[in-house]
TORKOL-4160 file (C-alpha; in steps of 0.2 Angstrom, whole numbers, padded with zeros to 4 digits, m for minus):
353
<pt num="1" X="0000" Y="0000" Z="0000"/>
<pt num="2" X="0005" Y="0017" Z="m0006"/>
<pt num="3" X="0008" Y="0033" Z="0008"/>
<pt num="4" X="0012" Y="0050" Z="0007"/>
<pt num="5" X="0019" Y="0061" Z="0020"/>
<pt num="6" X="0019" Y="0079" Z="0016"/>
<pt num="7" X="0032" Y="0087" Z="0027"/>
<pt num="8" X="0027" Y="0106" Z="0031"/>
<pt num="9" X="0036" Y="0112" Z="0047"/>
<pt num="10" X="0048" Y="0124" Z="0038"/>
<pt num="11" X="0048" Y="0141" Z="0041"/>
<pt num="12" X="0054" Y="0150" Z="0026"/>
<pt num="13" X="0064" Y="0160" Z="0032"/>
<pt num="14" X="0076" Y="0163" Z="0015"/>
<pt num="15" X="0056" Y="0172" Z="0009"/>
<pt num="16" X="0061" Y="0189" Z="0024"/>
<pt num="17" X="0053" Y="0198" Z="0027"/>
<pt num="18" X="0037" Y="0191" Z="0016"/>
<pt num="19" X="0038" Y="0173" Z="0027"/>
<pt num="20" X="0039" Y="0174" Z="0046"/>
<pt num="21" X="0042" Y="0163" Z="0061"/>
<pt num="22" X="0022" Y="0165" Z="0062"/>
<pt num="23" X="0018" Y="0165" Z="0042"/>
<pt num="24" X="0028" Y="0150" Z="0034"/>
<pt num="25" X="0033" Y="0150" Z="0016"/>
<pt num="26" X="0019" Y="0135" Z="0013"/>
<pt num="27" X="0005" Y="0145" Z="0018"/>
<pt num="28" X="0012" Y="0158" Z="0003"/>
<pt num="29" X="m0004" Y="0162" Z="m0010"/>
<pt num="30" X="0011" Y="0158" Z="m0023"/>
<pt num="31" X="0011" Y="0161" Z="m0040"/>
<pt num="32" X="m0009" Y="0165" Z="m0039"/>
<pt num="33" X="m0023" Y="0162" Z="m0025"/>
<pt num="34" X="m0019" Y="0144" Z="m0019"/>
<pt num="35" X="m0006" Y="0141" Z="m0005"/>
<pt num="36" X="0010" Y="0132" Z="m0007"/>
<pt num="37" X="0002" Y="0118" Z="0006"/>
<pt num="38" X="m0013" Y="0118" Z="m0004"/>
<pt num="39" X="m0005" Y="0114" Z="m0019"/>
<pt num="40" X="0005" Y="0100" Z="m0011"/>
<pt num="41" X="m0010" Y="0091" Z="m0004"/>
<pt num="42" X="m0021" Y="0093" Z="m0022"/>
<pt num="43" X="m0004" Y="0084" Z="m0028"/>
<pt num="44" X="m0006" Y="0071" Z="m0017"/>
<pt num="45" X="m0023" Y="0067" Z="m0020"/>
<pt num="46" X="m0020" Y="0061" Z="m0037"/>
<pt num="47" X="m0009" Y="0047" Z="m0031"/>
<pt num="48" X="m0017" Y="0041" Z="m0014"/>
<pt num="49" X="m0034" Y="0046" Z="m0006"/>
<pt num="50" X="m0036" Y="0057" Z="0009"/>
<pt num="51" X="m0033" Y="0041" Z="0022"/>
<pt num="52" X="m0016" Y="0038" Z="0013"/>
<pt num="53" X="m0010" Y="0055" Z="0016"/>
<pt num="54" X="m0001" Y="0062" Z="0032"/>
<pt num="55" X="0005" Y="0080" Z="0035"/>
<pt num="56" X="0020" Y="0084" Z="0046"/>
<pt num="57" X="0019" Y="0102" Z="0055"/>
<pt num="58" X="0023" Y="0114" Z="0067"/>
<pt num="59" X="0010" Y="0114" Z="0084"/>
<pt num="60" X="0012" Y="0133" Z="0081"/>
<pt num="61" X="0005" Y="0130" Z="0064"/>
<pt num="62" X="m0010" Y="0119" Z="0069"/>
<pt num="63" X="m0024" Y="0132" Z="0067"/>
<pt num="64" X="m0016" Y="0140" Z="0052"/>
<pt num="65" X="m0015" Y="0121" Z="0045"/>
<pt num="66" X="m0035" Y="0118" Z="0047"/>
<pt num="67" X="m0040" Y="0133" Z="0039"/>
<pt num="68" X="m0031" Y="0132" Z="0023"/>
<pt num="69" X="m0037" Y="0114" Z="0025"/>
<pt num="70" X="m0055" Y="0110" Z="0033"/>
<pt num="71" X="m0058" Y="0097" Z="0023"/>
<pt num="72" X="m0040" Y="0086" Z="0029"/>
<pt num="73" X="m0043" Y="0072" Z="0042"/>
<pt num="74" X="m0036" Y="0081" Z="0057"/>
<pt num="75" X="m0031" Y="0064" Z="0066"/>
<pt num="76" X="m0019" Y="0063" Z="0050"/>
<pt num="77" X="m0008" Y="0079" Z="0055"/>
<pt num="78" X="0007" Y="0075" Z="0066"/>
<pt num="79" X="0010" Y="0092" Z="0074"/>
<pt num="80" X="0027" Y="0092" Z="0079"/>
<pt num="81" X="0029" Y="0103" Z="0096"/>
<pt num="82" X="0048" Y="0110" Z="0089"/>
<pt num="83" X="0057" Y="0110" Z="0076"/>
<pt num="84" X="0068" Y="0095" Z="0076"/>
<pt num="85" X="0071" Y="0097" Z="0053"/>
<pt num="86" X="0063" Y="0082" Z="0043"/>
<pt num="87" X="0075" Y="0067" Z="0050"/>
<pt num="88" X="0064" Y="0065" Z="0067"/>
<pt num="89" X="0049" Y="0069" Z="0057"/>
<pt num="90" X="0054" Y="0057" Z="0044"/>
<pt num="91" X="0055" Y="0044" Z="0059"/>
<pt num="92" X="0041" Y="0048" Z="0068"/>
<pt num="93" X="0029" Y="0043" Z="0054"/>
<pt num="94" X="0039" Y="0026" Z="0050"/>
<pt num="95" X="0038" Y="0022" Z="0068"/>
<pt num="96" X="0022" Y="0024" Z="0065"/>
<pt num="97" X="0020" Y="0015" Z="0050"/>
<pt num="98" X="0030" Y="m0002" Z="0055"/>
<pt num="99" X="0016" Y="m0003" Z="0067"/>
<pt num="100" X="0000" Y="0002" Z="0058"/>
<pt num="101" X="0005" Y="m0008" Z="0041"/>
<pt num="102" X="0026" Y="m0013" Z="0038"/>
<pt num="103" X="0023" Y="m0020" Z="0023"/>
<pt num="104" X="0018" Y="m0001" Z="0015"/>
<pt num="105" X="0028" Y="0011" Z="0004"/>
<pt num="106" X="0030" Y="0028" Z="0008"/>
<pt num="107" X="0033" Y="0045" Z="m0002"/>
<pt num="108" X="0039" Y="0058" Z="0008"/>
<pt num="109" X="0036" Y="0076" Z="m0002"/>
<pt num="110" X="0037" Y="0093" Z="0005"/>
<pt num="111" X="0026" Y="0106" Z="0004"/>
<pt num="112" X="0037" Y="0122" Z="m0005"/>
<pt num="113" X="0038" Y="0117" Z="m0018"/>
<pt num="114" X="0032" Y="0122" Z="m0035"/>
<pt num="115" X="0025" Y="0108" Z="m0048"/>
<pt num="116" X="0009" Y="0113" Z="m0061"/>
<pt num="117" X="0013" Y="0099" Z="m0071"/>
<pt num="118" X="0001" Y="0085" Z="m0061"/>
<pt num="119" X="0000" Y="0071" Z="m0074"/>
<pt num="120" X="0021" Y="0069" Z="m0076"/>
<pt num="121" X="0023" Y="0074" Z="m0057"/>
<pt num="122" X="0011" Y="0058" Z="m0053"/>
<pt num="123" X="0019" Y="0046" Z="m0068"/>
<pt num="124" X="0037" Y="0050" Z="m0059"/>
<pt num="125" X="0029" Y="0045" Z="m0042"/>
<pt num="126" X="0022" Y="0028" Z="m0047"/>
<pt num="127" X="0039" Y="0028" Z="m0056"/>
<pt num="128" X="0049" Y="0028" Z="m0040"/>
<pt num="129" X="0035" Y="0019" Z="m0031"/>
<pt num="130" X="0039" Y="0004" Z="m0044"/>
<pt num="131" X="0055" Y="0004" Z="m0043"/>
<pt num="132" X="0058" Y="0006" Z="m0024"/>
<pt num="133" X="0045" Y="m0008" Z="m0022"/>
<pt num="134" X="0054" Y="m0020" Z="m0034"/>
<pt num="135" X="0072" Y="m0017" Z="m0026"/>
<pt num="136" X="0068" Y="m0015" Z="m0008"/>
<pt num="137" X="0078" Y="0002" Z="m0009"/>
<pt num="138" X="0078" Y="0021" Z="m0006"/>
<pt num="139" X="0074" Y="0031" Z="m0023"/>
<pt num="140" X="0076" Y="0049" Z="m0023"/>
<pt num="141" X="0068" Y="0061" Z="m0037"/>
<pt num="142" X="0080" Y="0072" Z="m0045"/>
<pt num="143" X="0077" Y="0089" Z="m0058"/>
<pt num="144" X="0088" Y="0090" Z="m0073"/>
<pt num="145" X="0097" Y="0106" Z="m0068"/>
<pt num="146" X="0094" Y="0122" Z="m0079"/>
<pt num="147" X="0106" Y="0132" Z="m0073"/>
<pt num="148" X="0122" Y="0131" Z="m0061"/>
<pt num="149" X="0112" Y="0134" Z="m0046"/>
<pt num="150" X="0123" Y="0136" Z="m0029"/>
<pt num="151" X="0108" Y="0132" Z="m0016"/>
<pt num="152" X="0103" Y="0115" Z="m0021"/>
<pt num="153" X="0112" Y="0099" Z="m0016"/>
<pt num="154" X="0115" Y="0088" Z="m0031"/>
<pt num="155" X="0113" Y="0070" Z="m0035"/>
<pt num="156" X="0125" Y="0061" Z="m0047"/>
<pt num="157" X="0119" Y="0046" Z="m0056"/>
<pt num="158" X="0126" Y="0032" Z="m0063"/>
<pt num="159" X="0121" Y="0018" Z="m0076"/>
<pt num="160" X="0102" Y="0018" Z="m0081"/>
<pt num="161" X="0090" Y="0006" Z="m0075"/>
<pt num="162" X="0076" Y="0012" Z="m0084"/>
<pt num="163" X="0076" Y="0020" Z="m0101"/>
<pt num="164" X="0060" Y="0025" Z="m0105"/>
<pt num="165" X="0053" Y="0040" Z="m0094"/>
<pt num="166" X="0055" Y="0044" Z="m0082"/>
<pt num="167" X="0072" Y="0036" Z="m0083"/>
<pt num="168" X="0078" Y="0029" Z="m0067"/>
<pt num="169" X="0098" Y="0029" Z="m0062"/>
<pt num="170" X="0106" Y="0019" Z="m0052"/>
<pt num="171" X="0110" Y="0032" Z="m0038"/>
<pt num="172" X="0129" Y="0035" Z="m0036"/>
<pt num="173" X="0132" Y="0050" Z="m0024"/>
<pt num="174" X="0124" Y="0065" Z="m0015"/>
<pt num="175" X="0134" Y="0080" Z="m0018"/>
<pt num="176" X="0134" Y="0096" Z="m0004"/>
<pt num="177" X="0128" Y="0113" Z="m0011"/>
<pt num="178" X="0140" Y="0118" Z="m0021"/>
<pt num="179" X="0152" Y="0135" Z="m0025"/>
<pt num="180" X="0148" Y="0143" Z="m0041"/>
<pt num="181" X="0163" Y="0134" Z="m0051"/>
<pt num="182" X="0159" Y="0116" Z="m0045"/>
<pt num="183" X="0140" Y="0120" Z="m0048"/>
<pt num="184" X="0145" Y="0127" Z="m0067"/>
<pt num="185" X="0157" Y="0109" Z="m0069"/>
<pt num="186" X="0141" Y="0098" Z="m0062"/>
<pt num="187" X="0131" Y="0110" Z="m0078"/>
<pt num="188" X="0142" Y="0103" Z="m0088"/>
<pt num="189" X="0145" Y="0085" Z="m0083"/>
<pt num="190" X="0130" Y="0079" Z="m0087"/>
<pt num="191" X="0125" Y="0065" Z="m0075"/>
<pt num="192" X="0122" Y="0077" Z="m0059"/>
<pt num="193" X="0104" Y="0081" Z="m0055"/>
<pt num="194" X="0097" Y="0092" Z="m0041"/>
<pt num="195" X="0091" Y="0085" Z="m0028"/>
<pt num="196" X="0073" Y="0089" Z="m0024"/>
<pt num="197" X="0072" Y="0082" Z="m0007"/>
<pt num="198" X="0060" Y="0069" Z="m0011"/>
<pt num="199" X="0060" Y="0053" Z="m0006"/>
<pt num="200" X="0052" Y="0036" Z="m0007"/>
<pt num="201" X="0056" Y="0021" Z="0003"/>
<pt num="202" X="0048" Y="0003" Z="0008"/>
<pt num="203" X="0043" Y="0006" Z="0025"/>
<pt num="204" X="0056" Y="m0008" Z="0032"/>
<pt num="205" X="0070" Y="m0001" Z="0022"/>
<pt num="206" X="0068" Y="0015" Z="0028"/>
<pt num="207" X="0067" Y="0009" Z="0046"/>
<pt num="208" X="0084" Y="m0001" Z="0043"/>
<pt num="209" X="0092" Y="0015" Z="0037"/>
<pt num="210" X="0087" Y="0025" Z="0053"/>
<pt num="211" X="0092" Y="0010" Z="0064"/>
<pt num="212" X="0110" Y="0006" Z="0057"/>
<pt num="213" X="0114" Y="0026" Z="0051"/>
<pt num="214" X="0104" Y="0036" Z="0064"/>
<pt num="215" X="0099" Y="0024" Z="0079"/>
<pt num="216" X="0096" Y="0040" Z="0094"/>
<pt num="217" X="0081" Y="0046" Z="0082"/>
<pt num="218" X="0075" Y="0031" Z="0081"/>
<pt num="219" X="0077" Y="0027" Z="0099"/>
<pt num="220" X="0068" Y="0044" Z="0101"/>
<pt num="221" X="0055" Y="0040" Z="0089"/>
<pt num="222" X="0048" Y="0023" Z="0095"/>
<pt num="223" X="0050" Y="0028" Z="0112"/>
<pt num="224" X="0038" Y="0044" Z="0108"/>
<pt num="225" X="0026" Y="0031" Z="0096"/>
<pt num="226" X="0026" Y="0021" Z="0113"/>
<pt num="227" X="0020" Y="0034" Z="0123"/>
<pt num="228" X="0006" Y="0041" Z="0113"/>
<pt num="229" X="0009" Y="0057" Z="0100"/>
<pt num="230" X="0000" Y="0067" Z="0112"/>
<pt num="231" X="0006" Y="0059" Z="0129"/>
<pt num="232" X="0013" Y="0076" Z="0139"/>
<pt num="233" X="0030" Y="0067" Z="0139"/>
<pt num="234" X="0028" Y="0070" Z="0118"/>
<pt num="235" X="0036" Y="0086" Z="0120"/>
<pt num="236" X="0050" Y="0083" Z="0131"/>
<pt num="237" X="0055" Y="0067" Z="0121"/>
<pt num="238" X="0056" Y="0078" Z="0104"/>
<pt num="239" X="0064" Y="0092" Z="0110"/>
<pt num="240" X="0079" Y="0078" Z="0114"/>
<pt num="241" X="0080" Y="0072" Z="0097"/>
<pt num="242" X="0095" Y="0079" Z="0086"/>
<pt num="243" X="0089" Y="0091" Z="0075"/>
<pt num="244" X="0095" Y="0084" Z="0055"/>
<pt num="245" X="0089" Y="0082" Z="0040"/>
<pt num="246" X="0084" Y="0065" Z="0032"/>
<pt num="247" X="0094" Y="0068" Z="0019"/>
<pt num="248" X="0111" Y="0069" Z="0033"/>
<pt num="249" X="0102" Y="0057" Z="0043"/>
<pt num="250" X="0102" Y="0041" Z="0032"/>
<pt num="251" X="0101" Y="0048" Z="0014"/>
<pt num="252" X="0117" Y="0050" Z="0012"/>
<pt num="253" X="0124" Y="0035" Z="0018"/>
<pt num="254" X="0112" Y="0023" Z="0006"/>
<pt num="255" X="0123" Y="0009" Z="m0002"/>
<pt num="256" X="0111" Y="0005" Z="m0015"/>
<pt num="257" X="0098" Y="0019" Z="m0023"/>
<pt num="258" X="0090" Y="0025" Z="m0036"/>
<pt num="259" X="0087" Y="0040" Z="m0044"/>
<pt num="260" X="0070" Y="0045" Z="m0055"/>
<pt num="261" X="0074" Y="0057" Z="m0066"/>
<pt num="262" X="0060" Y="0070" Z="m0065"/>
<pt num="263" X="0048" Y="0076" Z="m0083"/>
<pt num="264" X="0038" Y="0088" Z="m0074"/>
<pt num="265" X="0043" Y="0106" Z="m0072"/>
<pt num="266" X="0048" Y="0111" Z="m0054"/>
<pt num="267" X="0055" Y="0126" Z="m0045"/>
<pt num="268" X="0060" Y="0127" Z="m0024"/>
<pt num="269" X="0052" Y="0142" Z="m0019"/>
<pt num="270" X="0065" Y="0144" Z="m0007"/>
<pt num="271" X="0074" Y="0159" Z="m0011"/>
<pt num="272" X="0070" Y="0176" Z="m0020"/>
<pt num="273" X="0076" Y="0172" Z="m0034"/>
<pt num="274" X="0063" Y="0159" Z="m0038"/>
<pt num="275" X="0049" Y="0172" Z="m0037"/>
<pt num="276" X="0058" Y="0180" Z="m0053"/>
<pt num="277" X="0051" Y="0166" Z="m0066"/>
<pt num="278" X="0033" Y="0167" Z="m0059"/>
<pt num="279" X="0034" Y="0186" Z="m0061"/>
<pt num="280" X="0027" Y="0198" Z="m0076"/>
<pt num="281" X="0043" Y="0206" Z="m0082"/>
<pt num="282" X="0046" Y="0221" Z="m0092"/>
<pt num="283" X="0057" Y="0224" Z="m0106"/>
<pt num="284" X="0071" Y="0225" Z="m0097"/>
<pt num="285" X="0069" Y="0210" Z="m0086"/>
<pt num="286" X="0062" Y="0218" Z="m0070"/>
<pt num="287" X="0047" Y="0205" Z="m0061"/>
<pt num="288" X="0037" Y="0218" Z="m0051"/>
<pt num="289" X="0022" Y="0215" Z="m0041"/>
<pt num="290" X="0013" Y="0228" Z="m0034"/>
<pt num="291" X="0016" Y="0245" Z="m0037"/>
<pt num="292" X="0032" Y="0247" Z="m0047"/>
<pt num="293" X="0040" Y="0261" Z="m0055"/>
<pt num="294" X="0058" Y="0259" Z="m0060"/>
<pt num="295" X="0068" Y="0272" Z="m0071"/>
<pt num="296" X="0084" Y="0263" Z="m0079"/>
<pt num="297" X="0086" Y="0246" Z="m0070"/>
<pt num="298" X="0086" Y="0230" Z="m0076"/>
<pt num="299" X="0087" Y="0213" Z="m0068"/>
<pt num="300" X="0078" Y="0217" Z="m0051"/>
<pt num="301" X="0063" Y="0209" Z="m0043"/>
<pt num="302" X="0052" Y="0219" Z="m0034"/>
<pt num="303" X="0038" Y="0214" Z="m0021"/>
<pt num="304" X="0029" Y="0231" Z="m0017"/>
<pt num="305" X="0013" Y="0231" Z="m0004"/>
<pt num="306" X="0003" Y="0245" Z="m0001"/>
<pt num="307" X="0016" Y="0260" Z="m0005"/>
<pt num="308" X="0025" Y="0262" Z="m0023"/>
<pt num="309" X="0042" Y="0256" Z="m0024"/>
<pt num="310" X="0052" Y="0267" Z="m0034"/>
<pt num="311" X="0069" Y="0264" Z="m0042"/>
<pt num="312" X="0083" Y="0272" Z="m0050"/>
<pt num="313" X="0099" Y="0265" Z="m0059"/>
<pt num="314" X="0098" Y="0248" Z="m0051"/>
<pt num="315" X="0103" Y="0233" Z="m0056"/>
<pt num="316" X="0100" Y="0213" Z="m0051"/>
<pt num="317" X="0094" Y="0218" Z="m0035"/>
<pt num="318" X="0080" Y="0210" Z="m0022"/>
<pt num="319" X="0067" Y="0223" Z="m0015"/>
<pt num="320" X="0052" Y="0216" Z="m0003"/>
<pt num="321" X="0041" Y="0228" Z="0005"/>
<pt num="322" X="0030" Y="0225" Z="0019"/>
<pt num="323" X="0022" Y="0235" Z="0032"/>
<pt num="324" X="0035" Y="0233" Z="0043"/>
<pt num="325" X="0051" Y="0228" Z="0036"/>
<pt num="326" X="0060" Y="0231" Z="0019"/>
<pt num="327" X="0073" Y="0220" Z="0012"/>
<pt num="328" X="0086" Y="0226" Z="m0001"/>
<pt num="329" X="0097" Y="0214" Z="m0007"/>
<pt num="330" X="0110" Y="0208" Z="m0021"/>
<pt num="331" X="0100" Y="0195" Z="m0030"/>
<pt num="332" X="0116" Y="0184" Z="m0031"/>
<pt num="333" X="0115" Y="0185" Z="m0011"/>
<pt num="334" X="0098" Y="0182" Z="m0008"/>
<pt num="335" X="0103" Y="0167" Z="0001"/>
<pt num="336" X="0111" Y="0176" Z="0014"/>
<pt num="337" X="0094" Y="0182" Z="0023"/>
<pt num="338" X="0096" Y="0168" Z="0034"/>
<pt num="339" X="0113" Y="0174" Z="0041"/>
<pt num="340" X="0103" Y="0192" Z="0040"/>
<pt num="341" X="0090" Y="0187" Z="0052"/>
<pt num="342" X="0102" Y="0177" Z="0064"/>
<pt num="343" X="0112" Y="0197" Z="0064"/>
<pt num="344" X="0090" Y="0204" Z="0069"/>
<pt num="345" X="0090" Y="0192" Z="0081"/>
<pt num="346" X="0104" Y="0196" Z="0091"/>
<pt num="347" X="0101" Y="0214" Z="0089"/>
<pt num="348" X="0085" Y="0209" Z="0098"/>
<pt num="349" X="0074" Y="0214" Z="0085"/>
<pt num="350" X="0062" Y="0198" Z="0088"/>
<pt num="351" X="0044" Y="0207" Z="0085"/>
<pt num="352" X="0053" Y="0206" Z="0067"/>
<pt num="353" X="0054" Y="0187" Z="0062"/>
C-alpha cells in the first residue's frame, strides 16, 4: 500500500521579510490564489486518497493548517511541538508505520515546492514507487538542472535502469551545495541532477536505514510512538532528538539507490530568486508585483505592498516591501537572509521574524 507524508514544518525564512516565524513559506498564495500547502495536498490526491496521506507540521502552525485545510482528516496531521528538521519527522511517521501496516511504501514530499505539471509529477511517483517496491531500496527524485544553481544539493547518477521516462539511475552520490565553479562543472558534466528532497522508501527499508545510520532518532521515535503522539511526555522526548535532516540522517549513507529522473517542471520556492520566473517582467527584465516604478534598472525583482516602490539606476537587486520591514538585497545573495535574520535576532529585534 502506497503513503504520502507531506512534510510542512519549515519556516521560510530565506522568503524575509514576506515569510515569518508565524507566516511559513507553505501557507504563501504563490504564483496566484492557492497556497503552497494547498497545492502539495491537491498533488497528493492524485496518487493516494485522503486516508493515505499524512502531514508533518509545526504545533504553532496547527490552526493555520485547518484553515487552509478543513476538509484534511485532522487525526492525520502529526504536529510536531519543535522544530527538530525532517529526520525525526521522517522517523516519527515510520515508527508509525511499521506498526499500523510494515509492509507499505511511503513517499515523503514537502510542501514548498512548486509543480503545475500533475500528470508527469504523478507518472514519476508511481515511477519511484515501482521501482523502490521492486528493489527493496531508497529512490530519490531528482530535476535535470537548468542552470548552475549554488543552493541546491546535487545527485550524481550512474548507469540507467530504466530507459523510458521517467528514466531511473542507479544512484551513485549525494553532492553538498556547491560553490559557483563546482556547480558550473556539475552543468556541464551531465549526469548530476538536483536533488529535490524527495524521497520514497519501503517502509522496512527506511526503518533499517534509521536504525543502522541514525539509531538515537529512532530510539527517540519509537519511544515517543510508545507513549502516545500526544502523551505530555511528547514534547519533552522531541525536543531531545538531534535536529537533522533526512537527507544527513540516512540519505546520504544509502549503499544502494536509485534515482528518477524528473519530466515535470519544478522550482524550490525557497529563495527570492525563484519568485523572478513566476513574475510579469518588463522589457528589461524587472518582475514587479505591486506598485512598481523603475527608471533605468534591469534585472531586479520587486515585491511592493501598499506604497509604490520606486527605483533608479539599479541593477540585479531583491526589493520586498511590507508593512514593517524592507529588504534590499544583491540578487546573487539572496541566500544570505538567513545569516541576516540570525544578525536581527541578536540585535534583539524579535517582533521582526
Amino acid at each position: 500500500m502506497l503513503y504520502v507524508l507531506i512534510l510542512a514544518g519549515g519556516p521560510g525564512t530565506r522568503l524575509w521579510p514576506l515569510c515569518r516565524n508565524d507566516k511559513p513559506k507553505q501557507f504563501l498564495r504563490f504564483p496566484k490564489d492557492q497556497s503552497l500547502l494547498r497545492q502539495s495536498v491537491e498533488r497528493a490526491r492524485r496518487l493516494v486518497p485522503d486516508e493515505r496521506i499524512y502531514i508533518s507540521t509545526r504545533e504553532r502552525y496547527a490552526e493555520a493548517l485547518f484553515a487552509e485545510l478543513p476538509d484534511f482528516p485532522v487525526d492525520h496531521v502529526l504536529l510536531e511541538p519543535y522544530r527538530r528538521d525532517t529526520g525525526p519527522a521522517v522517523a516519527l511517521m515510520v515508527s508509525f508505520f511499521m506498526e499500523k501496516d510494515p509492509s507499505a511504501t511511503l513517499v515523503v514530499l514537502t510542501a514548498d515546492h512548486l509543480i503545475t505539471n500533475f500528470v508527469a509529477f504523478t507518472d514519476s511517483l508511481r515511477r519511484g514507487a515501482e521501482v523502490a517496491e521492486k528493489y527493496k531500496a531508497s529512490v530519490v527524485f531528482g530535476i535535470p538542472p537548468t542552470r548552475p544553481e549554488t543552493a541546491f544539493g546535487y545527485l550524481e547518477t550512474g548507469p540507467v535502469v530504466i530507459a523510458e521516462e521517467p528514466v531511473v539511475n542507479e544512484l551513485k552520490a549525494f553532492k553538498e551545495k556547491p560553490d559557483a565553479a563546482t556547480a558550473e562543472s556539475y552543468l556541464k558534466k551531465g549526469n548530476c541532477l538536483w536533488n529535490s528532497g524527495m524521497f520514497v522508501w519501503p517502509v522496512r527499508v527506511v526503518a533499517e536505514l534509521f536504525q543502522k545510520h541514525a539509531p538515537e532518532i529512532w530510539r527517540g521515535a519509537e519511544a515517543i510512538k510508545e507513549a502516545g503522539f500526544r502523551a505530555a511526555s511528547f514534547a519533552s522526548a522531541y525536543a531531545a532528538l538531534p535536529s537533522v535532516s533526512v537527507d544527513y540522517a540516512i540519505m546520504e549513507k544509502v549503499e544502494r539507490g536509485y534515482v528518477v529522473q524528473a519530466t515535470f517542471d519544478w522550482e524550490d520556492v525557497g529563495s527570492w530568486r525563484a519568485f523572478t520566473a513566476y513574475r510579469e517582467k518588463d522589457e528589461y527584465g524587472n518582475a514587479a508585483k505591486g506598485p512598481v516604478v523603475t527608471l533605468d534598472s534591469s534585472g531586479c525583482l520587486f515585491e511592493a505592498s501598499d506604497k509604490l516602490v520606486a527605483a533608479i539606476g539599479v541593477k540585479d537587486l531583491v526589493v520586498v516591501d511590507t508593512p514593517d520591514a524592507i529588504l534590499v538585497c544583491p540578487k546573487d545573495r539572496d541566500q544570505e537572509v538567513k545569516e541576516l535574520l540570525r544578525k536581527i535576532e541578536a540585535e534583539n529585534l524579535d517582533q521582526f521574524l
